[in-house]
C-alpha atoms as an extended CHARMM CRD file, in Angstrom:
* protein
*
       275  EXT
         1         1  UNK       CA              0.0000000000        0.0000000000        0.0000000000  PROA      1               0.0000000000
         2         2  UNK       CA              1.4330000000        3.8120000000       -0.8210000000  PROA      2               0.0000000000
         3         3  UNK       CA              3.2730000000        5.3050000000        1.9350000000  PROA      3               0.0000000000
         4         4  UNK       CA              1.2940000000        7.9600000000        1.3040000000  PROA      4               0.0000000000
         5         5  UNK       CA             -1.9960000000        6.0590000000        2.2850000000  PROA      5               0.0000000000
         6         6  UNK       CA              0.0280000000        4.7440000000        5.6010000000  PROA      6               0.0000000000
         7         7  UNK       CA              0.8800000000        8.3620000000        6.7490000000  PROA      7               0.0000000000
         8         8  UNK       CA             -2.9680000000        9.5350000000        6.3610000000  PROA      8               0.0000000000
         9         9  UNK       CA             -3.9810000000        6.2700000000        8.4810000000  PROA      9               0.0000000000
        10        10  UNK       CA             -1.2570000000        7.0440000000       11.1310000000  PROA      10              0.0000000000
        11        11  UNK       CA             -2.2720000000       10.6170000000       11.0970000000  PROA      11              0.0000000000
        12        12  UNK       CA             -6.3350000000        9.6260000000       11.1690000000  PROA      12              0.0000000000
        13        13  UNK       CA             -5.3920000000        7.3710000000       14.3780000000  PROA      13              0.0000000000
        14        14  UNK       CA             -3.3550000000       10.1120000000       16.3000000000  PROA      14              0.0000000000
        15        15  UNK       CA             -6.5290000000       11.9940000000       15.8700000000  PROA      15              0.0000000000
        16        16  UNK       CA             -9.0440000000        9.9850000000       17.8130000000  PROA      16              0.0000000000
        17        17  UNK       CA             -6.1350000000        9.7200000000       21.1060000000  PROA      17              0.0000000000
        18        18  UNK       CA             -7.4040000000       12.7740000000       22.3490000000  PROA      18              0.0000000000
        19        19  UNK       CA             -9.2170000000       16.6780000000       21.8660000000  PROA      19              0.0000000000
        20        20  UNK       CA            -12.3210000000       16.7260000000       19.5280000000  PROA      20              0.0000000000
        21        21  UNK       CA            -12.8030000000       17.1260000000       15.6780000000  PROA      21              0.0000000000
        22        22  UNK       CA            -14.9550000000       17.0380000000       12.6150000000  PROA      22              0.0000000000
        23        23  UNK       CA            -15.0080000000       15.1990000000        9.7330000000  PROA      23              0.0000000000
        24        24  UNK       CA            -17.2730000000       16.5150000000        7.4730000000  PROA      24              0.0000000000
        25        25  UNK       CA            -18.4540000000       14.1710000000        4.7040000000  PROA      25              0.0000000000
        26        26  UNK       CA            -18.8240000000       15.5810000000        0.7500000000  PROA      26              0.0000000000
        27        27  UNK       CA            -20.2120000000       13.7380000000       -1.8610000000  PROA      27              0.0000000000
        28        28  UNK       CA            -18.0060000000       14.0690000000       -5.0200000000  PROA      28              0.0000000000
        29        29  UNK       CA            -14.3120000000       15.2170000000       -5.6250000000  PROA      29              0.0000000000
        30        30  UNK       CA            -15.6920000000       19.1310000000       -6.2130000000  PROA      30              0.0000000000
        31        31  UNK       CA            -17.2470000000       18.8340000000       -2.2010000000  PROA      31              0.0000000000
        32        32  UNK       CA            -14.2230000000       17.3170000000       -1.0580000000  PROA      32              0.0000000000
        33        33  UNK       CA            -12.0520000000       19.4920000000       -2.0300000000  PROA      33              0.0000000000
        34        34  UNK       CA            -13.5250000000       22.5000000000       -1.5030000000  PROA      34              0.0000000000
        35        35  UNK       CA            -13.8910000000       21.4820000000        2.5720000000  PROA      35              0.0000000000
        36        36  UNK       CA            -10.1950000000       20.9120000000        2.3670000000  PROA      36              0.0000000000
        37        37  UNK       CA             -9.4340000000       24.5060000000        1.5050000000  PROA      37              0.0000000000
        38        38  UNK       CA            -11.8970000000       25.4140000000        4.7830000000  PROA      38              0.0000000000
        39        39  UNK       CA             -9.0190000000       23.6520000000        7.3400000000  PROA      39              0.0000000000
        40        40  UNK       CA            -10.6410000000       20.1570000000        8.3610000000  PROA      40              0.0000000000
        41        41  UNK       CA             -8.4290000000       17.8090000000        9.0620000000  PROA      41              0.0000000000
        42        42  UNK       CA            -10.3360000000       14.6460000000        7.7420000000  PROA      42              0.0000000000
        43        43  UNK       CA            -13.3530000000       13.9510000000        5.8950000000  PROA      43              0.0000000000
        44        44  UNK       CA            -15.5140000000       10.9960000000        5.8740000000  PROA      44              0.0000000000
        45        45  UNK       CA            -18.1020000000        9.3070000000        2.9780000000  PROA      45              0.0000000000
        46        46  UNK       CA            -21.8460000000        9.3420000000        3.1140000000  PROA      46              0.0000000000
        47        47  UNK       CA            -23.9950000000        6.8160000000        1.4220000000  PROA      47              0.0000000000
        48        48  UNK       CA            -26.7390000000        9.1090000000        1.0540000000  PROA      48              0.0000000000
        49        49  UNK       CA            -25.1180000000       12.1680000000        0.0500000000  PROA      49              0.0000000000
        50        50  UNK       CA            -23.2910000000        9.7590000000       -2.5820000000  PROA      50              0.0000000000
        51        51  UNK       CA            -26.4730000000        7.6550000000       -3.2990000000  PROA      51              0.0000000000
        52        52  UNK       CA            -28.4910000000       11.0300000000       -4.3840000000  PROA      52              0.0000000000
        53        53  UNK       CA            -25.8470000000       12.1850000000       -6.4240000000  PROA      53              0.0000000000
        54        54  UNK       CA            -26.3970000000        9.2410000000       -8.7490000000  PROA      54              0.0000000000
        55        55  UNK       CA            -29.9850000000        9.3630000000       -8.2480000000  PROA      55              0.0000000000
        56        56  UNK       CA            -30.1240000000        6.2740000000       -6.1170000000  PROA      56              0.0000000000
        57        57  UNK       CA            -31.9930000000        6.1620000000       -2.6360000000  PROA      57              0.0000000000
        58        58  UNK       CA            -29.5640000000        5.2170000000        0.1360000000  PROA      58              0.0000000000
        59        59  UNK       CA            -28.5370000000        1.9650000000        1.1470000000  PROA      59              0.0000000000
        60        60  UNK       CA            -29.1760000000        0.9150000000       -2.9450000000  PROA      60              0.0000000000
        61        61  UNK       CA            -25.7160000000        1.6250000000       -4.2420000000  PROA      61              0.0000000000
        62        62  UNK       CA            -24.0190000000       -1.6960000000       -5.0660000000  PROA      62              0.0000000000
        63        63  UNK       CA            -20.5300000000       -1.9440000000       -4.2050000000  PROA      63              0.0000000000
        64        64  UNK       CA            -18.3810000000       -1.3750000000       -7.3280000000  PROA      64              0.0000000000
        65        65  UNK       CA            -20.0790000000        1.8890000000       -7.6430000000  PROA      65              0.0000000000
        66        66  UNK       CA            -19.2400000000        2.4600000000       -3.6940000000  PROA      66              0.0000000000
        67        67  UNK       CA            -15.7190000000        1.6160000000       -4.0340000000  PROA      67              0.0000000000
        68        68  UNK       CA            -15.1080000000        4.2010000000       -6.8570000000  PROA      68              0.0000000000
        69        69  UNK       CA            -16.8570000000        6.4470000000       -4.7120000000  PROA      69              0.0000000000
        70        70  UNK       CA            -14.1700000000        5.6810000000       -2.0940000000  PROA      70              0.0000000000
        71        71  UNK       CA            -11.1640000000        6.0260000000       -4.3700000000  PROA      71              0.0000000000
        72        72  UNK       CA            -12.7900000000        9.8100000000       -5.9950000000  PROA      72              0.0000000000
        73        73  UNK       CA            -12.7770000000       11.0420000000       -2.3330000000  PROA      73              0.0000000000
        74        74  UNK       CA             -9.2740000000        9.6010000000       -1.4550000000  PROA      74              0.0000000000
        75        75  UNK       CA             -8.1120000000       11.1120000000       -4.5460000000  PROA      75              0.0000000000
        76        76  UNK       CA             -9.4170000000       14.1440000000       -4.0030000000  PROA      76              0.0000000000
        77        77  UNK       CA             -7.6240000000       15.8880000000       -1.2990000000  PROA      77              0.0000000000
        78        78  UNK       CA             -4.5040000000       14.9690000000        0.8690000000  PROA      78              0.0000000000
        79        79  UNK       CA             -6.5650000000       14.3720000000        3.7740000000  PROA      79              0.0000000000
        80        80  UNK       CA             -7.7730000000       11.1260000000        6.1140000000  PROA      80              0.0000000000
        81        81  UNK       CA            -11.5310000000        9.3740000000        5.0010000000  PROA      81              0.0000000000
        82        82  UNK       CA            -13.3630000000        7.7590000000        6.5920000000  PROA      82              0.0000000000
        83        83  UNK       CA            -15.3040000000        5.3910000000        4.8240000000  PROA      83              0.0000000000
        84        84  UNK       CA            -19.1080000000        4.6140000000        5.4740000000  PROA      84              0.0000000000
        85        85  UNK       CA            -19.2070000000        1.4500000000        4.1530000000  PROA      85              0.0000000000
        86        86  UNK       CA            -23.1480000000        0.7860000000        5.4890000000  PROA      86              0.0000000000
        87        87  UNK       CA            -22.9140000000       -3.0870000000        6.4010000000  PROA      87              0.0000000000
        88        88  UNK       CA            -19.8520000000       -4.1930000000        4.4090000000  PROA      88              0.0000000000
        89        89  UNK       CA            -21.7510000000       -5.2500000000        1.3860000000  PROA      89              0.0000000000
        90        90  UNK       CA            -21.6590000000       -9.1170000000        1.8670000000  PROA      90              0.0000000000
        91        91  UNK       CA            -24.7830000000      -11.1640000000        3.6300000000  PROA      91              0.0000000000
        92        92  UNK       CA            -21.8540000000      -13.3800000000        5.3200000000  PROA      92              0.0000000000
        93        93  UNK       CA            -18.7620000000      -12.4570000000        7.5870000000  PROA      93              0.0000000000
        94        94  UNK       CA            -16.1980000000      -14.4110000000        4.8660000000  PROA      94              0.0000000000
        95        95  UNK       CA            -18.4960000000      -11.4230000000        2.1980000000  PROA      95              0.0000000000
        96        96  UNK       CA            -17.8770000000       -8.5900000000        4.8960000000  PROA      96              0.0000000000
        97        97  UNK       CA            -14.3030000000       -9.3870000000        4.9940000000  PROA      97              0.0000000000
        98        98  UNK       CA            -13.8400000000       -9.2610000000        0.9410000000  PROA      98              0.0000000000
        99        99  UNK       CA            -15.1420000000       -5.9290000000        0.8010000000  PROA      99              0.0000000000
       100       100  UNK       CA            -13.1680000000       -4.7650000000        3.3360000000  PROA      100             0.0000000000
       101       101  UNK       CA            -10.2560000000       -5.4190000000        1.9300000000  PROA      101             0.0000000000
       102       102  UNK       CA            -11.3880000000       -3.8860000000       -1.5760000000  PROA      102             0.0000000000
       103       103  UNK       CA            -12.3290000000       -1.0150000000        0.5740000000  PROA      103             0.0000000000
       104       104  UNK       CA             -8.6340000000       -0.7350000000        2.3910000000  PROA      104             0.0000000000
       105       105  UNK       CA             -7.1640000000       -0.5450000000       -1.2760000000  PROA      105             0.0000000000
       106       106  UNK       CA             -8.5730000000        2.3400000000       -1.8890000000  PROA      106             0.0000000000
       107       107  UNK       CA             -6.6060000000        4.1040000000        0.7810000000  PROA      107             0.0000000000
       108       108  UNK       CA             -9.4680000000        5.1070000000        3.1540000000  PROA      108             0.0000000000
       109       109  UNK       CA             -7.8360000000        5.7600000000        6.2490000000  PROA      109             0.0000000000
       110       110  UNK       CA            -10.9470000000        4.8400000000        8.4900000000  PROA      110             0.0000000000
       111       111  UNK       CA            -14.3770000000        2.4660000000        8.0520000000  PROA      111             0.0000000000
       112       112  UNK       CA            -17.4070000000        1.8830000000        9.5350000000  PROA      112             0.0000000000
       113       113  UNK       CA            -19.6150000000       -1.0240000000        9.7390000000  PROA      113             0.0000000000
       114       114  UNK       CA            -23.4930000000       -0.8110000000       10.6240000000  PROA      114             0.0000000000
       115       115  UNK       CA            -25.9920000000       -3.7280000000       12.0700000000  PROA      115             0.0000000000
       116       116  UNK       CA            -28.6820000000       -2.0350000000       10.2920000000  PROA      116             0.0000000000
       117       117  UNK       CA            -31.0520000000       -4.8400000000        7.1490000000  PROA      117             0.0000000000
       118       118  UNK       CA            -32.6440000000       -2.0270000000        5.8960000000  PROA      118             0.0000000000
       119       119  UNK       CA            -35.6080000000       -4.9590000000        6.3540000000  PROA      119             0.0000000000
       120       120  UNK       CA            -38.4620000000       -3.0670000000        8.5740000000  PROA      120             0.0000000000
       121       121  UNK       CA            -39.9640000000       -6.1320000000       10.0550000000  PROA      121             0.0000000000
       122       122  UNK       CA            -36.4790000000       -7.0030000000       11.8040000000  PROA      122             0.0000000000
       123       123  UNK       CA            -34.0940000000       -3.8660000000       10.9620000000  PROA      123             0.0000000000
       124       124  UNK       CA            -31.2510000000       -4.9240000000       13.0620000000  PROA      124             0.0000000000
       125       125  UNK       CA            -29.2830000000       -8.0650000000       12.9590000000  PROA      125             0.0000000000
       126       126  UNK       CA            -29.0020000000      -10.6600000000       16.0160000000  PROA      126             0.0000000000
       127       127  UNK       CA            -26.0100000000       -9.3870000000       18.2420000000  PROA      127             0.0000000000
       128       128  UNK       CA            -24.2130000000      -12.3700000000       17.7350000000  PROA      128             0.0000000000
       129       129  UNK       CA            -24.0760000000      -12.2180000000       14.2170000000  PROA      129             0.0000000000
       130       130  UNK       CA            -23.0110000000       -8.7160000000       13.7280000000  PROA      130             0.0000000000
       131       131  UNK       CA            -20.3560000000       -9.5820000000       16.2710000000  PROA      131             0.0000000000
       132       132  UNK       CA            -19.0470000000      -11.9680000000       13.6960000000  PROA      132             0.0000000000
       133       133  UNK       CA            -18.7920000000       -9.4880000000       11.1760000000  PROA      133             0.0000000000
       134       134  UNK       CA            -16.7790000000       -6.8540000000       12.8180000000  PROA      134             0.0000000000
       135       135  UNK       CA            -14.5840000000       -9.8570000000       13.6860000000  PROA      135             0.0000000000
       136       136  UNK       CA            -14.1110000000      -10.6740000000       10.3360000000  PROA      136             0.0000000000
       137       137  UNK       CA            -14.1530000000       -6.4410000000        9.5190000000  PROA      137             0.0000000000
       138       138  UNK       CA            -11.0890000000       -6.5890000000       11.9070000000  PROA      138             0.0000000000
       139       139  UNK       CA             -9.3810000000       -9.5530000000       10.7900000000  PROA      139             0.0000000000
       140       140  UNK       CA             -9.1120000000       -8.2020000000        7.0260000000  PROA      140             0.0000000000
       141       141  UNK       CA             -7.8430000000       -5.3170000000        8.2990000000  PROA      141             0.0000000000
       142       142  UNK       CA             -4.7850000000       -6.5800000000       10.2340000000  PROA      142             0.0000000000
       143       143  UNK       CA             -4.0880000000       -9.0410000000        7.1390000000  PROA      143             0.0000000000
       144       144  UNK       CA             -3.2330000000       -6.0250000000        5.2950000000  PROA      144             0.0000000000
       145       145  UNK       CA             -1.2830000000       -4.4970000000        8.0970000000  PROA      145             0.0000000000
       146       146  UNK       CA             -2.5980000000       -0.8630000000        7.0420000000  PROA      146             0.0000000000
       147       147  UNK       CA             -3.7240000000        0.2230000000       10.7320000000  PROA      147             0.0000000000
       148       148  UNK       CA             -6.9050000000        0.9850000000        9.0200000000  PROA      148             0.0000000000
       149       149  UNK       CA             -9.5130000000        2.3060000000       11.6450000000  PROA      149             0.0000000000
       150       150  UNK       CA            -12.2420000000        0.1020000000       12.0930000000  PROA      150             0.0000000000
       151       151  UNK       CA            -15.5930000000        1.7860000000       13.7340000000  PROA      151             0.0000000000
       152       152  UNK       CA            -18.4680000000        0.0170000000       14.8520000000  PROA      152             0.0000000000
       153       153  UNK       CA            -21.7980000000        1.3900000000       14.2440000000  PROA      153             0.0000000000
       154       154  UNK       CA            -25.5690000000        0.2480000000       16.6920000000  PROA      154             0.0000000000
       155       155  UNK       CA            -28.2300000000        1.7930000000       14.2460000000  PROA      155             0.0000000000
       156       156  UNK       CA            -30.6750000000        1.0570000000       16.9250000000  PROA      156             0.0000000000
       157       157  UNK       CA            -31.8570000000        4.8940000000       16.7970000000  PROA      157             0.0000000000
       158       158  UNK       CA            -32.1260000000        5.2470000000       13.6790000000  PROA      158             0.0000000000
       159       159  UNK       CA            -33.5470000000        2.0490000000       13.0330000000  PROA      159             0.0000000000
       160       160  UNK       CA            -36.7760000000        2.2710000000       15.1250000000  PROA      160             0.0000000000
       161       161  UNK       CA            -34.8270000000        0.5680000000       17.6320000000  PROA      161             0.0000000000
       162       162  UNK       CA            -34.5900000000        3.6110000000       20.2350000000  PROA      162             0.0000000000
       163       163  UNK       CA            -32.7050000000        1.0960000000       23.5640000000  PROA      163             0.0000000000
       164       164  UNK       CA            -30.1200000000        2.6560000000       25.0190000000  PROA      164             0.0000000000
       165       165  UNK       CA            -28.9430000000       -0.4920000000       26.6300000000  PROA      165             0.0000000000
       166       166  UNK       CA            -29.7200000000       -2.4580000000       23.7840000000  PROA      166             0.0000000000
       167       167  UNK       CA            -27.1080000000        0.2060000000       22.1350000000  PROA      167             0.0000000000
       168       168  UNK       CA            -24.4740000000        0.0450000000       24.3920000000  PROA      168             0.0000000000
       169       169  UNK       CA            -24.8560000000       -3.6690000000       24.8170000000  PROA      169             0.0000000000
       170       170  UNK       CA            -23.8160000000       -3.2550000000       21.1650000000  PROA      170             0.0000000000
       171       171  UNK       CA            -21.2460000000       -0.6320000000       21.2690000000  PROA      171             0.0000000000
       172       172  UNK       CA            -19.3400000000       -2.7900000000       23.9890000000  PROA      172             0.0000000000
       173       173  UNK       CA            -19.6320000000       -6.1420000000       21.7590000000  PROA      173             0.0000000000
       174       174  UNK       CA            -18.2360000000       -4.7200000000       18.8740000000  PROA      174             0.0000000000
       175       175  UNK       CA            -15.4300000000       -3.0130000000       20.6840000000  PROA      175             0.0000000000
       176       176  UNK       CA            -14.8370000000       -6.1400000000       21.9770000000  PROA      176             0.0000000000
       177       177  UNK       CA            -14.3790000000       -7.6310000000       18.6550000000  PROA      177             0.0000000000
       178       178  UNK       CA            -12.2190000000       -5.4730000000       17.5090000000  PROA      178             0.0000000000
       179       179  UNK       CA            -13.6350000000       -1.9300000000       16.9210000000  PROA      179             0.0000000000
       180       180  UNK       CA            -11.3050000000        0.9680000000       17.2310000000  PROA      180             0.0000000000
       181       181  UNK       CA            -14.1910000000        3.5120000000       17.5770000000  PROA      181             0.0000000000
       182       182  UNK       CA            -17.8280000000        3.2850000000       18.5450000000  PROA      182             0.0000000000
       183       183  UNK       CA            -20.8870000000        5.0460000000       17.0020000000  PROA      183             0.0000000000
       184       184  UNK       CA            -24.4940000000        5.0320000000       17.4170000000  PROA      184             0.0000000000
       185       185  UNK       CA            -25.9570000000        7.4790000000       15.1210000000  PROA      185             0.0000000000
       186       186  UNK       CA            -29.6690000000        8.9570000000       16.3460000000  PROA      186             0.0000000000
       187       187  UNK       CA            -28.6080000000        9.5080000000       20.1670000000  PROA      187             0.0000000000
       188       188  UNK       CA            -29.2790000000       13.0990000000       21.1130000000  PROA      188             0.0000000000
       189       189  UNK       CA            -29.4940000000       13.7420000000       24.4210000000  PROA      189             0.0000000000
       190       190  UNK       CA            -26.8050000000       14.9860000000       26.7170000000  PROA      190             0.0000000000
       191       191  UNK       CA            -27.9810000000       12.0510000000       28.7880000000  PROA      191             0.0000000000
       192       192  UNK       CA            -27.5040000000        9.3010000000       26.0600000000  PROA      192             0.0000000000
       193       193  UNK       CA            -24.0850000000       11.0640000000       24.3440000000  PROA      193             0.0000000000
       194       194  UNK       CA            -22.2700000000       10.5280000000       27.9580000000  PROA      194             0.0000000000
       195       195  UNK       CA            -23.9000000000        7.2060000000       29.0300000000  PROA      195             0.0000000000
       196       196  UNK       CA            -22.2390000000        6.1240000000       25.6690000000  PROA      196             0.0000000000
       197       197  UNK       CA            -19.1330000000        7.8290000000       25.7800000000  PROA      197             0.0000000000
       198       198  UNK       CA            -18.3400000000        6.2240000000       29.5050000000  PROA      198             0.0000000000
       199       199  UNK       CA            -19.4050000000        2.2100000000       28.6720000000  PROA      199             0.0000000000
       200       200  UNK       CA            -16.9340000000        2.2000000000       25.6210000000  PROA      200             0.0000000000
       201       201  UNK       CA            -14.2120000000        3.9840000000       27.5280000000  PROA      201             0.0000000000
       202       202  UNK       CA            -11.1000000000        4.4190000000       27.0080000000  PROA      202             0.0000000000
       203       203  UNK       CA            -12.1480000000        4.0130000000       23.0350000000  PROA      203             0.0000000000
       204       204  UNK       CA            -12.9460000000        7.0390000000       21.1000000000  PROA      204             0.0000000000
       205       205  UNK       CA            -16.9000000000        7.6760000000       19.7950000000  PROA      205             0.0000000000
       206       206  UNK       CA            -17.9910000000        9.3070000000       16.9390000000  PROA      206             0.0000000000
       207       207  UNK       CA            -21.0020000000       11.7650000000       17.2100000000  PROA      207             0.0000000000
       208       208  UNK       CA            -23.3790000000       12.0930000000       14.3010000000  PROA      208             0.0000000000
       209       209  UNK       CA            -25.3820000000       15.7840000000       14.2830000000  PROA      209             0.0000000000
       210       210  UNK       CA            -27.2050000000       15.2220000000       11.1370000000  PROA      210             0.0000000000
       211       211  UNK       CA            -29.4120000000       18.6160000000       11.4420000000  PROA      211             0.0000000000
       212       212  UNK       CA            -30.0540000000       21.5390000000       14.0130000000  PROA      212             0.0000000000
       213       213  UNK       CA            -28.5350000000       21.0100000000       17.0160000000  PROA      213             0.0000000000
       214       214  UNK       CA            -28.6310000000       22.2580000000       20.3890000000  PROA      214             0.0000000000
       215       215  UNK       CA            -24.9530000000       21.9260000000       20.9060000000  PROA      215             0.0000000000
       216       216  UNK       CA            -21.7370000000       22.9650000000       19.6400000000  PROA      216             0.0000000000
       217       217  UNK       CA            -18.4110000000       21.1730000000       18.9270000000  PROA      217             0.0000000000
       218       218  UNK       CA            -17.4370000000       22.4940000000       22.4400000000  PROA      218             0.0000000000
       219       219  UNK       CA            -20.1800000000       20.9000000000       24.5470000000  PROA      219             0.0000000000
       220       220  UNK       CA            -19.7200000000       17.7620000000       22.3900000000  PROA      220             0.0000000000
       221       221  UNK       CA            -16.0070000000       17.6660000000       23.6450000000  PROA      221             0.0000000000
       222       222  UNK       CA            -17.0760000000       18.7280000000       26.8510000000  PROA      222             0.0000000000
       223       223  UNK       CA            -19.2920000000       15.1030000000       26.8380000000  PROA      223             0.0000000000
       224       224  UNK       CA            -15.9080000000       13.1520000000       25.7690000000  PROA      224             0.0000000000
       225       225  UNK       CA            -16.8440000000       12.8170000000       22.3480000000  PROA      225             0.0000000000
       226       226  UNK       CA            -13.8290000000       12.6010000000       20.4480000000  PROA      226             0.0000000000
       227       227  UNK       CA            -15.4410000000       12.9620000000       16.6810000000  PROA      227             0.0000000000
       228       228  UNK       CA            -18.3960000000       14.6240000000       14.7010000000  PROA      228             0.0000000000
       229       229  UNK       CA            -19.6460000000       13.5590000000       11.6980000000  PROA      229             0.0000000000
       230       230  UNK       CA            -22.6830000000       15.6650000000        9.2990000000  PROA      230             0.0000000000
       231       231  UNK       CA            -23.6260000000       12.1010000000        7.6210000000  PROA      231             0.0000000000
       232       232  UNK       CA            -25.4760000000       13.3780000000        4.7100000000  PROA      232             0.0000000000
       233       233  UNK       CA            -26.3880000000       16.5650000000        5.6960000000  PROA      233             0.0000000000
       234       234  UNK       CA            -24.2080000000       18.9070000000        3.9960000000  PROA      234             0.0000000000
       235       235  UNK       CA            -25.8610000000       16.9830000000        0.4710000000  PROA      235             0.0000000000
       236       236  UNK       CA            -29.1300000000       17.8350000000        1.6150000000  PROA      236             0.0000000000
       237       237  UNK       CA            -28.2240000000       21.6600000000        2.1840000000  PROA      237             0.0000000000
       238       238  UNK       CA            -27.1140000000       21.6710000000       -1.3530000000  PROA      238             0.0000000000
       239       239  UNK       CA            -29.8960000000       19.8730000000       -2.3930000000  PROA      239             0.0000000000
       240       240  UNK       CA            -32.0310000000       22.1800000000       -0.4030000000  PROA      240             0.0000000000
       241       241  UNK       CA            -30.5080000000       24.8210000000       -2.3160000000  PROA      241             0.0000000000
       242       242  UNK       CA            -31.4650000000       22.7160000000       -5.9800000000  PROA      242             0.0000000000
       243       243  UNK       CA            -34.4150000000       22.1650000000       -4.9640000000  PROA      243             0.0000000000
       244       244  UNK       CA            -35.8800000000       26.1290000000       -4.2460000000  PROA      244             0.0000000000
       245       245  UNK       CA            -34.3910000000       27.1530000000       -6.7440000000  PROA      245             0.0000000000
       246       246  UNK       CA            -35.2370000000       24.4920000000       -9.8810000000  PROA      246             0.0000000000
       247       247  UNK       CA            -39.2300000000       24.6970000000       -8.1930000000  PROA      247             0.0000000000
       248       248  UNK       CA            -39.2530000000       28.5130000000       -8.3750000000  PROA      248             0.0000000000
       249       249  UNK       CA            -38.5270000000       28.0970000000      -12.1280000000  PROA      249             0.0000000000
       250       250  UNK       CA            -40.3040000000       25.3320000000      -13.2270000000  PROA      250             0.0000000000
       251       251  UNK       CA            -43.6470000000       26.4340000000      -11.5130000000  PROA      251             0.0000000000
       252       252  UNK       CA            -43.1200000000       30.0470000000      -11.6320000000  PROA      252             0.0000000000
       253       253  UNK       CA            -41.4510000000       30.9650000000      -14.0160000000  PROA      253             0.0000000000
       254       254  UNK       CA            -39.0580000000       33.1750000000      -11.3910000000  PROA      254             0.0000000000
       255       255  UNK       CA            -35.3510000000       33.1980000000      -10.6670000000  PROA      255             0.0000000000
       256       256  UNK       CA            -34.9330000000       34.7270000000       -7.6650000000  PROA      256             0.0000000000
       257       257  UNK       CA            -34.5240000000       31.2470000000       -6.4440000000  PROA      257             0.0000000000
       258       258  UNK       CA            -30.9210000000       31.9640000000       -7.7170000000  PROA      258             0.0000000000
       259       259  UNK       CA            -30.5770000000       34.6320000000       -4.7850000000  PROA      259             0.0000000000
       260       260  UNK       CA            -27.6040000000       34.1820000000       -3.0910000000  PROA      260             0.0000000000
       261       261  UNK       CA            -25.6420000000       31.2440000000       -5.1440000000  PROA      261             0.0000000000
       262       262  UNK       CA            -22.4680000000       31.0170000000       -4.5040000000  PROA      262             0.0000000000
       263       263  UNK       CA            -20.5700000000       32.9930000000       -7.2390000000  PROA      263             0.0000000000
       264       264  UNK       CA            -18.6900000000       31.3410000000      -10.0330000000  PROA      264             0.0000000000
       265       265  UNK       CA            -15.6230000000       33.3660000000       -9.3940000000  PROA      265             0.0000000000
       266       266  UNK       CA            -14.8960000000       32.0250000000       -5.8990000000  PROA      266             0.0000000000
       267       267  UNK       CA            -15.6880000000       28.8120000000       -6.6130000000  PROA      267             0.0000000000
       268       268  UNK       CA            -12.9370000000       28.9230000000       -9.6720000000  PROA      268             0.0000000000
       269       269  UNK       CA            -10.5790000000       30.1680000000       -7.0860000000  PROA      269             0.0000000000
       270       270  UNK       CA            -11.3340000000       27.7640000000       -4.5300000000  PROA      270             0.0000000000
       271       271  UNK       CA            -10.3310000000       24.9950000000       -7.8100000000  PROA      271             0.0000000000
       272       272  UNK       CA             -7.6560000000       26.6020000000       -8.7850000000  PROA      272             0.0000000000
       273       273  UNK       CA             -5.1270000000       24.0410000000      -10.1910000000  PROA      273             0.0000000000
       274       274  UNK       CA             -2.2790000000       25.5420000000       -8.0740000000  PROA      274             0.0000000000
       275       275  UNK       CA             -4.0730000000       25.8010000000       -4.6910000000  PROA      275             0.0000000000
């Protein structure tokens, strides 16, 4: 693997030891790299933002089209990325495995695996059985050698599963299996964030704020949460944005839906070939 790929993973990993940060997830090369001119230090993937982008609902992107996703985003900037890689792509652990290691080729410096179906009459999978999968998630992983983060996702509450035990119960298996960093998007209480943060402790957790939130990257650090993620919600501002405007036009016949676009002249700069 390029040495160039190792120092981003070895950079991603001194991240989560301690402080609190960002990763803010685009959903093409042109997103990417315009958040890397705003500072971050890391970015991470998201399905849906991704998903939309090819007109696709979430969760139905198959994974060759995922894994060129991965390698636009790596390409894109010089920065860490986190892969979302929903529930490795595989129905078996020996499947989950596979893709993992197609997804650690592409130099992603981080990934995440889910217990979500997407089935509504049972949208989680038995405990015991994701547990195999994060073990075979971690075991790909060390095959390679790459120090690849892995992070283990409980979808329960956003899932229609809202049980915080049931959650941690989770969290605590997977880290037990191997997970470098635990995440259960949908918690958003103070209560919840710090009942979480203290039963995976010492490991990191990532914190998902997917709209308007109460609190700011401060009082998420104050709570011991070393990460943030935006999932897909930076998409659906710009989407927002499409939306309004393309309406206002089509069933209107008005274009003040074009009030304040960004302009073409700093977005040119922001490309420039020499930045």
């Amino acid at each position: 693997m390029s040495q160039k790929f190792q120092a981003r993973r070895d950079a991603f990993r001194e991240m989560h030891r301690s402080g609190c940060f960002v990763i803010p997830n685009p959903w093409d090369a042109g997103s990417a790299k315009y958040l890397a001119t705003l500072g971050f230090k890391a970015l991470a993937t998201t399905s849906g933002g991704y998903a939309w982008s090819q007109g696709r609902a979430d969760g139905a992107v198959p994974r060759e089209l995922v894994l060129q996703y991965l390698r636009t985003i790596v390409d894109a900037t010089e920065l860490p990325v986190n892969a979302d890689f929903e529930a490795g792509y595989a129905a078996t652990p020996e499947g989950v495995a596979e893709s993992v290691r197609m997804a650690v080729e592409t130099g992603v410096a981080g990934l995440s695996i889910e217990d979500s179906t997407h089935d509504e009459k049972k949208p989680l999978r038995d405990i015991d059985d994701a547990v195999k999968r994060m073990r075979a998630a971690r075991a790909a992983i060390d095959e390679g050698r790459t120090r690849t983060l892995l992070v283990g996702r409980a979808e329960n509450f956003i899932a229609n599963r809202p049980d915080l035990d049931d959650t941690i119960k989770r969290l605590k298996a997977y880290s037990e299996a191997g997970a470098d960093c635990l995440y259960a998007p949908g918690i958003m209480t103070r209560e919840q964030i710090t009942a979480v943060v203290a039963a995976v402790a010492p490991k990191p957790v990532n914190h998902l704020i997917f709209g308007e939130s109460p609190f700011t990257m401060a009082d998420v650090e104050a709570m011991g949460v070393r990460r943030v993620s935006v999932g897909g919600a930076l998409a659906r501002c710009a989407w927002a944005g499409f939306i309004r405007a393309s309406r206002t036009l089509a069933k209107d016949g008005r274009f003040d839906g074009f009030a304040g676009a960004a302009s073409g002249k700093e977005l040119n700069e922001a490309f420039r070939a020499d930045r």
